[in-house]
Each structure stands twice: as C-alpha cells, then as structure tokens.
N, C-alpha and C positions, 0 to 999 in steps of 0.2 A: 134530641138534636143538640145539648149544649155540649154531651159527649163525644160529636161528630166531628174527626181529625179529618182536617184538609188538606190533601196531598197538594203542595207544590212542585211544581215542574221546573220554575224558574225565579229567579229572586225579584222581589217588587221593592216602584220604587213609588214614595207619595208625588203626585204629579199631578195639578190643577194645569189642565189644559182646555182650550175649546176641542169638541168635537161637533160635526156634524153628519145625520146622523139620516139615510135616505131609509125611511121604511115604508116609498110608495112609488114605483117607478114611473114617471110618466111614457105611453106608449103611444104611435102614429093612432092605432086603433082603439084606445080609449077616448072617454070626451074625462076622466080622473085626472087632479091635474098632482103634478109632482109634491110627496108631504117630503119636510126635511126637519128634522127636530134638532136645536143646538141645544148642547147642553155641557158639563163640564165636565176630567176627568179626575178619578180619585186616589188613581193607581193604577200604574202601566209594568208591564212586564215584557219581555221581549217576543213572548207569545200570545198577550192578551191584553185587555185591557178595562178598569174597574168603570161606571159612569153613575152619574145621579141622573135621573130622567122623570117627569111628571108624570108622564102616561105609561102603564104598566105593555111588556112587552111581552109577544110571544115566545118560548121558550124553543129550542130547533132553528125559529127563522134565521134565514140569511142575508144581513144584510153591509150595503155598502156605508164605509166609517170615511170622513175628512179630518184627521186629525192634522189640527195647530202647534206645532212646537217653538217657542220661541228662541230656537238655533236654527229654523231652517226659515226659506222665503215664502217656500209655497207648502200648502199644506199637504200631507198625503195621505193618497188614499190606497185602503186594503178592504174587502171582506172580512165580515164577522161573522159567528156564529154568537146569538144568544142560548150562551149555557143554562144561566139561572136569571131569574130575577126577583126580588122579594122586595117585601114594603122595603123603607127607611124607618127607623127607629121612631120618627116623629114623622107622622103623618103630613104634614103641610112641607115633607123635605122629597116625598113620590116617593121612585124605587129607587133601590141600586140592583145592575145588571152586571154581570158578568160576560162579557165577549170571548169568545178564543178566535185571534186573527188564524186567517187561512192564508197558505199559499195559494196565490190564484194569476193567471197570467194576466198582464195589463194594470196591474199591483204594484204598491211601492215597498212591501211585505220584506223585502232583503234589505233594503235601504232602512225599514223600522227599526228592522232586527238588529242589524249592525249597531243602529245610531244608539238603541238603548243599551246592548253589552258594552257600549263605550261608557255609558252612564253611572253603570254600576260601580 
C-alpha cells in the first residue's frame, strides 16, 4: 500500500471548514429521528472533499454534505459519495473519509465547482 500512486483528477486545496454531514434521513414513516454528524474539512477540491469524522463510515453510501465556507452566507449543500474511509493515524483523531461530490439536481454542486476553481 505505501507503493500505492493516487491518481488525482483535480488540484487540492488544505481547507478547515465545517461540514455537516446527514447520514440518516428522517422520513413521514419512520418513528428514526434525523443523525447529522459535524465535523471538519481537511481538503476540498472541486470535485470532492477530504473530512475527519469519529464514527467510521460506509464505503458506496450516499450521502447529503452542508458545507460552511467562510466566503459565502449560507452554507451549501451537494451529495457525496463515500469513496474511502480509513482510521486517522492516531486513533483518538476517528477516520478520514474521502467524498467525490455528485452532480445532482436541487444541489449547489456548480456553485462549489466554480467557487473552488476560483480558489486555486
């Protein structure tokens, strides 16, 4: 694995932001009530984005992101796919995850894109 070349798609940039983070929808027909996990980020890119998170997550799922920038008012939100996610090098720090945002309609997904290619 420390062999293992990581293809990037897009240039990163380091970025402590809040995220928040839905990986539990609340529905009419469940009595489950909504999970929302905040946590921080460590690295965004224009099509993805790095996180530290305490509870380890599933790999595939899909889930909805609120990210905080401190250049906009409101936060946005986009879909995520969880790519990866492995410990933190120090245990008392959870995982880091890997997201790739999706395009998805009702998304602020074009608005990320743009704001981060301006970033770079």
């Amino acid at each position: 694995m420390a062999n293992e070349k990581v293809k990037r798609e897009q240039p990163r940039l380091d970025e402590h932001s809040t995220i928040f983070i839905e990986t539990l929808a609340a529905s009419e027909n469940s009595s489950q009530q909504e999970s929302i996990l905040i946590c921080n980020s460590l690295e965004i890119s224009a099509s993805g984005v790095r996180v530290c998170v305490d509870d380890e997550l599933e790999t595939g799922a899909l889930l909805r992101l609120g990210i905080e920038l401190a250049e906009l008012e409101r936060p946005l939100y986009m879909v995520g796919e969880v790519r990866w996610c492995k410990p933190a090098q120090r245990p008392e720090q959870g995982y880091h995850v890997g997201f790739k945002l999706l395009e998805s309609d009702g998304t602020d997904y074009e608005i990320w894109k743009k704001l981060v290619q301006e970033m770079i």
